[in-house]
N, C-alpha and C positions, 0 to 999 in steps of 0.2 A: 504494500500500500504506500502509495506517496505521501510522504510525511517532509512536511519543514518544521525542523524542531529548530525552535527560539530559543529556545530554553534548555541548556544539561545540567548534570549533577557537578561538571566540572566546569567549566566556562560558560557568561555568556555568548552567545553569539552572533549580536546585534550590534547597533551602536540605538539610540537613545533615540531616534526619527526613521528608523526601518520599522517596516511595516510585513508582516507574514507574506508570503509569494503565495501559498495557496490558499483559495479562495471559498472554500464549499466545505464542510464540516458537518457529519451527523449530528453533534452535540457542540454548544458552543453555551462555555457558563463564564459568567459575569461575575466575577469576586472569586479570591482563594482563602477567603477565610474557614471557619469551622464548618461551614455551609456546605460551599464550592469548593475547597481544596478538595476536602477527600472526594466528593462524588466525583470531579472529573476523573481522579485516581482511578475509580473503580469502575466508569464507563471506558474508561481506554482499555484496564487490565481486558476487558469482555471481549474486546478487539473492536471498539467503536471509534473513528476518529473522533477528536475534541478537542476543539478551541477553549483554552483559560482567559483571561481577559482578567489583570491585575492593573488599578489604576497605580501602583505603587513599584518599589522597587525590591530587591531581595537584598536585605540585613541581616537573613537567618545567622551567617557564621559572625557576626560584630558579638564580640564579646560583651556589651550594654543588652545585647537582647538573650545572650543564654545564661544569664546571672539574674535569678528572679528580685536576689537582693537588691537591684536595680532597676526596680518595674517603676518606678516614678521616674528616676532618669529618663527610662524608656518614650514614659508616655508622654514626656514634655518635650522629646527629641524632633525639630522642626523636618529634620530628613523623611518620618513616617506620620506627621500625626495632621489630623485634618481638627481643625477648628468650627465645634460648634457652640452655638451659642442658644439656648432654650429657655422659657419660661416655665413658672410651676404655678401662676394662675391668671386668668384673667384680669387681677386685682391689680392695677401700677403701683397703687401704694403698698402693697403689702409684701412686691416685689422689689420695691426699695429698702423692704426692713432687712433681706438677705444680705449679710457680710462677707461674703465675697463676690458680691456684684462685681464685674469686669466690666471695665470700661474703656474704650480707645480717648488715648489724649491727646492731643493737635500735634503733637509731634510724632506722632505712628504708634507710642509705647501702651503696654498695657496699666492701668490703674485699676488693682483690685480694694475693697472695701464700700463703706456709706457716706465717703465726703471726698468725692470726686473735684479734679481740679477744673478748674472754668473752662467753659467750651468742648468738655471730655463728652463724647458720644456713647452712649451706655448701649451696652452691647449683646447682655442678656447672663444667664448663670452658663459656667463654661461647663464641659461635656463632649471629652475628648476620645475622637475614633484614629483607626489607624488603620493607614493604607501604605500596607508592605505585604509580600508573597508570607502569605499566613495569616495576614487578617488581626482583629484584634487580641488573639491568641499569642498577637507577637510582643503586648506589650501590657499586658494582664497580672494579676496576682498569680494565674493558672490552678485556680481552686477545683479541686475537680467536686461535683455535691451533686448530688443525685437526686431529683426532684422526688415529691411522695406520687404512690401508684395515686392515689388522688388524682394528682395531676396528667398520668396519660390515663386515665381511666375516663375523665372527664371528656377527653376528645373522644375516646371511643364510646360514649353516650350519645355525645350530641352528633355523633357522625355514623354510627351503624356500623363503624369499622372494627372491628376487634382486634385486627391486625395493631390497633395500637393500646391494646390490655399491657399494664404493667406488666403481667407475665411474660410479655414477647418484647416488651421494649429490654426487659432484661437478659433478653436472648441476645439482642442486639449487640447490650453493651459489655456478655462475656465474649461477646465476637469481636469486636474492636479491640477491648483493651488488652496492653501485653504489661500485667501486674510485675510490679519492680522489688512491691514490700512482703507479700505475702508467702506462703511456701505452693509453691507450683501444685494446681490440683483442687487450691481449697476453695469451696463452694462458693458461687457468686459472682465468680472474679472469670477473668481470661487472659492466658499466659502465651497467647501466638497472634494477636490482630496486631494493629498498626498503631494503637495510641500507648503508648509509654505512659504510663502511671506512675507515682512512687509515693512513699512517706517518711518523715523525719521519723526514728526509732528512739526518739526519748535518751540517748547516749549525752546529751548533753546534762541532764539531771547532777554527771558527775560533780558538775566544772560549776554552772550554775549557785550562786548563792540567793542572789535577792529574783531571781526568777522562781527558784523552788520555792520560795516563801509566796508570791504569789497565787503559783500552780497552789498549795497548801490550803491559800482564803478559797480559791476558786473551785477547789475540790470541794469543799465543804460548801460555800454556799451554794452551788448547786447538786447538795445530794447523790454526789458522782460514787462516794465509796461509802457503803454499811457500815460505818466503823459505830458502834453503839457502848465502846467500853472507856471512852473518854482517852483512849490515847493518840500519841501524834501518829499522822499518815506516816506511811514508811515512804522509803525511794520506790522499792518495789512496787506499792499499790500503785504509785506515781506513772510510774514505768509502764504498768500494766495502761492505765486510763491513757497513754500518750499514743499507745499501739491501737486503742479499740480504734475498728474500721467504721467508718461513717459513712461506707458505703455498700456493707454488709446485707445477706441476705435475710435476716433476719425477717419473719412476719410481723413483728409489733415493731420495723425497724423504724417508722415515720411517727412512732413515739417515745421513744428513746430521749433521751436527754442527760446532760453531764458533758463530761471533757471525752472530746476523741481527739483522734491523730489529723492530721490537715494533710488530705490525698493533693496532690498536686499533676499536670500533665508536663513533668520531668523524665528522663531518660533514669538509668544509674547510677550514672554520677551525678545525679541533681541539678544539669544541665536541661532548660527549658525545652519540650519539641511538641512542634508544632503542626499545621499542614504541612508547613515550607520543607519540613524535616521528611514527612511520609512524600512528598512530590519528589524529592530529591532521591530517595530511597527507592523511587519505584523505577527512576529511569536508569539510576544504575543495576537493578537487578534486570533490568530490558533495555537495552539502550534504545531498541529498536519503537519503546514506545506507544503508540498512537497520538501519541497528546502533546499539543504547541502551546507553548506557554508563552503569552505576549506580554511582558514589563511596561510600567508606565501607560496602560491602555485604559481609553475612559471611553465607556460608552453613551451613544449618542442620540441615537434612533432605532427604533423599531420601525421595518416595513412590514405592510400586510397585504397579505393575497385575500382580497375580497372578488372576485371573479365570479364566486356562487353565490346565490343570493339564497341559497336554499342551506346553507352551510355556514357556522360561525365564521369569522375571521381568521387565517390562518398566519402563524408567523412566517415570515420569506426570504426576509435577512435583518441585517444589519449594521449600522454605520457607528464607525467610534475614531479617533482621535489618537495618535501616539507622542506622546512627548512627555516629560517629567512635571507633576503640579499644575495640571490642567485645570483643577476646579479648582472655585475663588478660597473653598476650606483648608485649603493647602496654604500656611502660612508663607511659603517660597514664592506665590503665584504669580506671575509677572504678563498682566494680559498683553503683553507685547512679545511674548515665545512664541514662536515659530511652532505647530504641531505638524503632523503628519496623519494625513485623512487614511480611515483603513476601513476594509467594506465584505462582510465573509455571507455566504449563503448560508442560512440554515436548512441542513437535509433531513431531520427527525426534528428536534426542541431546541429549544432555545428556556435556559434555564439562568432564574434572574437569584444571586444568593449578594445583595449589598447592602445587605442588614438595615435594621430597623426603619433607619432613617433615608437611607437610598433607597432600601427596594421599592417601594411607596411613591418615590419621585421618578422614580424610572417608568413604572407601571400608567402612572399619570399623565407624563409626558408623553407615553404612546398612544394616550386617548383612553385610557383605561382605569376607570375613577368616577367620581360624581359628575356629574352631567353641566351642572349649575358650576362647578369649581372649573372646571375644562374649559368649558362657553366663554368664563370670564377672561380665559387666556389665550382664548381664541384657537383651540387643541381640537380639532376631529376628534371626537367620540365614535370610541370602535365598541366599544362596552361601559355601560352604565352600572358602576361597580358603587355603592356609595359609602363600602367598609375599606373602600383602600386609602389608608393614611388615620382612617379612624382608629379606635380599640388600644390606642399607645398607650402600655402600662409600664411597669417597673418597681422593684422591690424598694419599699424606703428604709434609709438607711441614716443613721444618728451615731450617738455614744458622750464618753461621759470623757473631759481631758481634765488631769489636775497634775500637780510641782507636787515629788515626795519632798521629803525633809534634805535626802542627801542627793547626790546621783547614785542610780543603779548601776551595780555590779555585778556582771553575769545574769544578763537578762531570760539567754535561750533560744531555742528555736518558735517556729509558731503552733500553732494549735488552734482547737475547734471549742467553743463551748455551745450546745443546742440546749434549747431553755423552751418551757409551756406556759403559753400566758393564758392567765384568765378569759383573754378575749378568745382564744383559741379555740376553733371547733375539732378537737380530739387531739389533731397533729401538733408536734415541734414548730413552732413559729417563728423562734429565734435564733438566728445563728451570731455567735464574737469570737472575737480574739481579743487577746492586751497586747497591747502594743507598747517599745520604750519610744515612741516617735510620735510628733503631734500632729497626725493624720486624723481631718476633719472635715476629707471632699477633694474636690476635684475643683481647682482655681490654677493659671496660668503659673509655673512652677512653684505646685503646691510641694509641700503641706511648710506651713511656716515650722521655724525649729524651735520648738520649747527646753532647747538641751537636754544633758543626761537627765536630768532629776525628772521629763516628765514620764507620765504614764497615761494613753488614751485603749480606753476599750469601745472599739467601735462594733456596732454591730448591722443586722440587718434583719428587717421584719419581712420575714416570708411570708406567701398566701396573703398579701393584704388585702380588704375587701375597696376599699374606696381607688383603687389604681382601675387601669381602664379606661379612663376618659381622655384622653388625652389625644393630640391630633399631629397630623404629620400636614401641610400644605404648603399648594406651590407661591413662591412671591414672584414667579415671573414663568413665560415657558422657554426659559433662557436654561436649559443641561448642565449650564457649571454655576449654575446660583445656587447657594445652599437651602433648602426649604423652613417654613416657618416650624419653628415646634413647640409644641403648650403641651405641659403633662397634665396637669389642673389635678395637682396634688390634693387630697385628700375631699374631694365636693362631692360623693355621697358615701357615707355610712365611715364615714371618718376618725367620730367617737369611739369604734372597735378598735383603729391603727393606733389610736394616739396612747389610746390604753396599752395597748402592749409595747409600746416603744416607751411610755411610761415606766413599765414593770423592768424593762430587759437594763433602763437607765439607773431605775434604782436599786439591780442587781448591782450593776458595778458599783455604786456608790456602797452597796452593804461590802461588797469584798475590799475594800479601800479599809471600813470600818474594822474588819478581821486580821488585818496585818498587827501581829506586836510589833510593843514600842521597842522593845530588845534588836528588832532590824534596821531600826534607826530612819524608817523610812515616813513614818507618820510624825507630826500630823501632814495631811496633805491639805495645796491651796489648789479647791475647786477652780479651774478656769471656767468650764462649760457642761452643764448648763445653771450650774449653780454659784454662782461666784459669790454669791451673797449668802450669809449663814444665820441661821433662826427662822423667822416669819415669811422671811423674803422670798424666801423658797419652796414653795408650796407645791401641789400637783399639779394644780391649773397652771402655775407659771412653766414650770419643766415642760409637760402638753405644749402648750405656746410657743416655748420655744424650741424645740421639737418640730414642734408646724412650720416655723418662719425657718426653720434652718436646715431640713431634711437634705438630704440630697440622694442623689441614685448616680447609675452607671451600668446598667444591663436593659435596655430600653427592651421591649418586646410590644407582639399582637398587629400589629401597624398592616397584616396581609395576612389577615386570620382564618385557620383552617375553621370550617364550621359546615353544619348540613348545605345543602346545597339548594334548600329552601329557604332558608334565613338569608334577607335580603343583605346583611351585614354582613355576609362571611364573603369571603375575594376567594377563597381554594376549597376543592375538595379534597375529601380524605387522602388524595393520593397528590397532592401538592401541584394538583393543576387549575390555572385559573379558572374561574367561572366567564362565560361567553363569548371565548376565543380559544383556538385549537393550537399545540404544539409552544404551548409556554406555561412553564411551573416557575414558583417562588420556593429555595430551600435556605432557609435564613431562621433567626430568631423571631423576626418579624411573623411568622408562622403559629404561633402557639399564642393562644386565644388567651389562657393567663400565663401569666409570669411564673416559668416552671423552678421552681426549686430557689434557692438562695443564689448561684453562678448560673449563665446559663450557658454557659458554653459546652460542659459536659452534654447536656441534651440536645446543642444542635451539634455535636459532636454524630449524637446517632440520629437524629433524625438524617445525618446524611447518607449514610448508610442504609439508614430507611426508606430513601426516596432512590437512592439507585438500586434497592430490590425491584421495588415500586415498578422503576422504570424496566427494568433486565426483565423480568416479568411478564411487562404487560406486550414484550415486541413479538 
C-alpha cells in the first residue's frame, strides 16, 4: 500500500510547511491526544490507511515533558500550550470576585488578580490545553482514576447499548493497560496493552519525617486503618494504605474510601507515556505502518457530499492548514506566518477527537450545531444539532492552603485520599492529595510559591450535580478564533456541590488540627479559605468562597453520547454523529457527565472503544 509516512519513530521527515503527497485516506482523525492517538494506532494496526492530523509538535523525548514533577513547567511551556480563557457564570460581577482573573495589559503582558492596571483588557479565568503529539496527556498530573460503573452504566441506560456496562468497559481497560505496580496476573488489571501504568510503592515512608506525620493525621481522619486500641499507626499499616489500588476490582470499589496509592500513566521508570509514546512504538514494531502522521496541522473544513437528497450528508474531504501556531490560542501566533494549505479525501470517516473545546467548534463550523447559532455566522446548516457545544460540564475543584510553623522536611511522594460526603448519593465523591506546594488552579505561571512551610490539600468533587450547563460557542466563523466558553458553575442544584466541597475543606482543616505540637509544624496560618479565625469563618462563608473561587481543568459532554431520540445528544452509542454519515467525535467531549475525578483514563478506553466500534461495524 502506498504510504507517505510524515512521521517515524526516528526522524522527522518534513520540514515545518510540507504538506503529505498522498491524498485519499480511509480514516483521517483530527487530534493525537487520549482520543485520536490511540485509535489511529489501532485503525492502521487492522491494515487501514490513516491520516493523524496534530495541530502541534512532538516534545515527547524533552525531558520537561517525561518528568511528571514538572507538569506545571509543562503546562505553562509557550512551545505546547494553547491559551484559553472561560467564564464560570453569566454574572460580570461575580466574575470579578475571582482572584486570579487574567488580564492582558497594554503592553502584551499578563496581569493576574482583582486590581488590574489601567486600560488592562480582562480576558476571562485561564484554562490551559495543549497541543503537542499526545495531547493533553503531555502535560497533565497523568492521574490515572477510574470513573464509578455509575458512570458507564448510565450511558448504557440512556442508550440501549450494553456494550458500555461497566462490566465490558473493564474489559477494555484490562486490555489496554500494561500494569507496572502490580504482580503480573492479578485481577482487574492488564499486563500486555499499550498504556503503561505504575504506582509510587510507599519506599519513601523510610526517609520521610514530617510527611509521615501527615500521612499519620490523614490516616486517621479518614478512617483508613481499624486501629481501635489507641496506639500509633505503624510504617507498615502506612505502607500497606500507600499500595491499596484505587483502581481495583473490587464490587463495593466506588465506595471505598481512605488513603490509596496514586496510579499514574508512567512507564517503569516513572517516566511519563503517553499516545506520542504508543504512536512511536507502533511504527517501530512496523515500520511499514499504514499511518501518516502530519505535525503542526490545523484543520479547516469539512466538505460534504450532498448529491442525494434521499440520504444524510456525507463527509468527502477535507481542508487544513500546515504551519507551527496556526490558531490565535497558541500564544507564538503570528497572523502574519506563512501556512501551507493541505487537502486529503476521506475514503470511510472522518473522525473528529479535539477535545472539549474544539471538537464542538469544528463540528459547528461544518454547519453542524444549532441552527439559530450557524445563521448568525452565516454557516450552511448541514444538520441541526442543538447539543453541540451545549452539556459543558466539569469536576469542581477547591482545597484548603495554610504556612506550618516551620518548613517541611521530607514531604514524600503523592497519594490519593477518597472521602463520602453527606451530599453523596452512595459513591466516593471526593478525591485529594497534600501537597508541600501552593497549588490553587490554573492562572498564567501558576501556582504562586508559598515556600517550604506551606501545605495545600486540594481536592476534587466528583459526580457533581449542578455541572452541565455550560456552553461551548462560536464568536466568529473565522477556524482559528478560539470559541466563547461559560461553564455556569454551580446554577442548579448547587446547595449538594457546595456541601460537599464544604465537608472535603473541612477534612483538611481537621487533619491540620491532628498534627502534634512535638513536629513542630503547628500552629498553622490559614491562607484559604479561612484566613480569618473564630466567627469569621463560618460554613456559609467557606461555601462562598468555594463558589467564587472553584476552578476545574477536565472540561467534558460538549458532543454528548445520548439516545438518539433526545434532541440534545450530537452521537450515538457508537460515537457517530447524528444527521450526517461517515463522521464520529472520540474525545472527552463524548461522555454526557463528567466521568470519574481524571478523565483521561476513560477517554483512554473509550478509544479503544470506538475502534472496536469501528473494526466491527466494516
Amino acid at each position: 500500500m502506498l504510504n507517505s509516512i510524515v512521521f517515524s519513530f526516528v526522524v522527522l521527515l518534513w520540514s515545518t510547511s510540507s504538506v503529505v503527497a498522498q491524498s485519499e485516506y480511509e480514516y483521517i482523525v483530527v487530534g493525537s491526544g487520549p482520543g485520536g492517538g490511540p485509535l489511529a494506532v489501532e485503525l492502521a494496526k487492522a491494515g487501514h490507511s490513516v491520516l493523524l492530523l496534530e495541530a502541534g509538535s512532538d516534545l515527547s523525548e524533552d525531558p520537561l515533558y517525561q518528568d511528571l514533577n514538572k507538569a506545571t513547567e509543562a503546562s505553562n511551556d509557550p512551545r505546547t500550550r494553547w491559551d484559553f480563557f472561560v467564564k464560570h457564570s453569566d454574572d460580570p460581577e461575580r466574575e470579578l470576585q475571582y482572584k486570579h482573573m487574567t488580564w492582558r495589559t497594554t503592553n502584551g503582558s499578563f496581569y493576574v488578580g482583582l486590581d488590574p492596571p489601567e486600560g488592562a483588557e480582562q480576558l476571562g479565568i485561564y484554562y490551559p490545553r495543549a497541543a503537542t503529539l499526545g495531547g493533553c496527556a503531555m502535560h497533565n498530573a497523568a492521574v490515572l482514576h477510574l470513573p464509578s460503573d455509575d458512570n458507564w452504566n448510565y450511558i448504557a441506560d440512556i442508550t440501549g447499548d450494553d456494550s458500555w456496562r461497566a462490566s465490558e468497559m473493564r474489559k477494555i481497560y484490562e486490555e489496554i493497560e500494561n500494569c507496572h505496580y502490580l504482580e503480573n496476573g492479578t485481577a482487574g488489571h492488564g499486563f500486555s496493552g499499550w498504556l503503561d501504568s505504575n504506582q509510587d510503592n510507599g519506599s519513601w515512608l523510610s526517609n520521610a519525617t514530617d510527611g509521615t506525620t501527615v500521612l499519620e493525621a490523614i490516616a486517621e481522619s479518614s478512617g483508613s486503618v481499624g486501629n481501635s486500641t489507641g496506639s500509633e499507626i505503624s510504617d507498615a499499616e502506612l505502607r500497606t494504605l500507600l499500595n491499596r489500588d484505587i483502581n481495583g476490582p473490587e464490587l463495593d470499589r466506588d465506595r471505598l474510601t481512605g488513603v490509596f496509592g496514586m496510579a499514574t500513566h508512567t512507564d517503569a521508570a516513572g517516566r511519563r507515556f503517553s499516545p506520542a509514546n504508543y504512536i512511536k512504538r507502533a511504527f517501530k514494531e512496523n515500520p511499514d505502518l499504514p499511518l501518516t502522521v502530519q505535525l503542526n496541522a490545523f484543520l479547516t473544513n469539512i466538505a460534504w457530499d450532498q448529491l442525494r437528497d434521499f440520504e444524510p450528508p456525507a463527509v468527502m474531504s477535507i481542508d487544513y492548514v500546515v504551519g507551527p501556531s496556526a490558531y490565535k490560542a497558541d500564544p507564538r501566533h503570528d497572523p502574519n506566518q506563512n501556512t501551507t494549505s493541505g487537502f486529503a479525501w476521506v475514503g470511510k470517516e472522518l473522525i473528529i477527537a479535539g477535545g472539549s473545546f474544539n471538537s464542538p467548534q469544528i463540528l459547528k463550523l461544518s454547519g453542524i450545531g444549532p441552527a439559530d447559532e450557524l445563521k448568525k455566522h452565516n454557516i450552511t446548516v448541514v444538520a441541526d444539532l442543538p447539543g453541540v457545544g451545549a452539556n459543558l460540564g466539569d469536576n469542581y475543584e477547591g482545597g484548603v492552603v495554610s504556612l506550618a510553623a516551620k518548613p517541611f522536611e521530607g514531604f514524600g511522594n503523592r497519594y490519593v485520599v477518597q472521602l463520602k460526603t453527606s451530599a453523596s448519593e452512595g459513591n466516593r465523591d471526593i478525591f485529594l492529595w497534600p501537597l508541600n506546594s501552593g497549588f490553587e488552579g490554573f492562572w498564567p505561571g501558576y501556582p504562586d510559591n508559598y515556600g517550604p512551610n506551606v501545605l495545600a490539600i486540594p481536592f476534587v468533587h466528583m459526580d457533581p450535580r449542578s455541572s452541565n450547563g455550560g456552553s461551548v460557542t462560536l464568536r466568529s466563523a473565522d477556524p482559528f478564533e478560539p470559541p466563547e466558553i461559560n461553564f455556569r458553575f454551580f446554577e442548579k442544584d448547587g446547595d449538594k456541590d457546595l456541601q460537599a466541597m464544604l465537608e472535603a475543606a473541612k477534612f483538611a482543616q481537621k487533619v491540620k488540627s491532628l498534627l502534634p505540637g512535638s513536629s513542630g509544624l503547628t500552629p498553622f496560618d490559614e491562607l484559604h479559605p479561612c484566613p480569618e479565625e473564630g466567627s469569621g469563618c463560618t460554613d456559609d462563608a467557606i461555601k462562598e468562597y468555594l463558589k467564587l473561587q472553584a476552578y476545574s481543568h477536565h472540561a467534558s459532554g460538549t458532543c454528548a453520547i445520548g439516545n438518539v431520540s433526545d434532541p440534545m445528544s450530537v452521537l450515538d452509542s457508537k460515537f457517530r454523529v447524528k444527521g450526517v454519515k461517515r463522521l464520529r467525535v472520540v474525545d472527552a467531549s463524548v461522555f454526557p457527565k463528567p466521568p470519574g475525578a481524571f478523565p483521561v483514563l476513560p477517554t483512554f478506553m473509550i478509544s479503544k472503544k470506538a475502534a472496536n466500534d469501528i473494526l466491527e461495524g466494516l
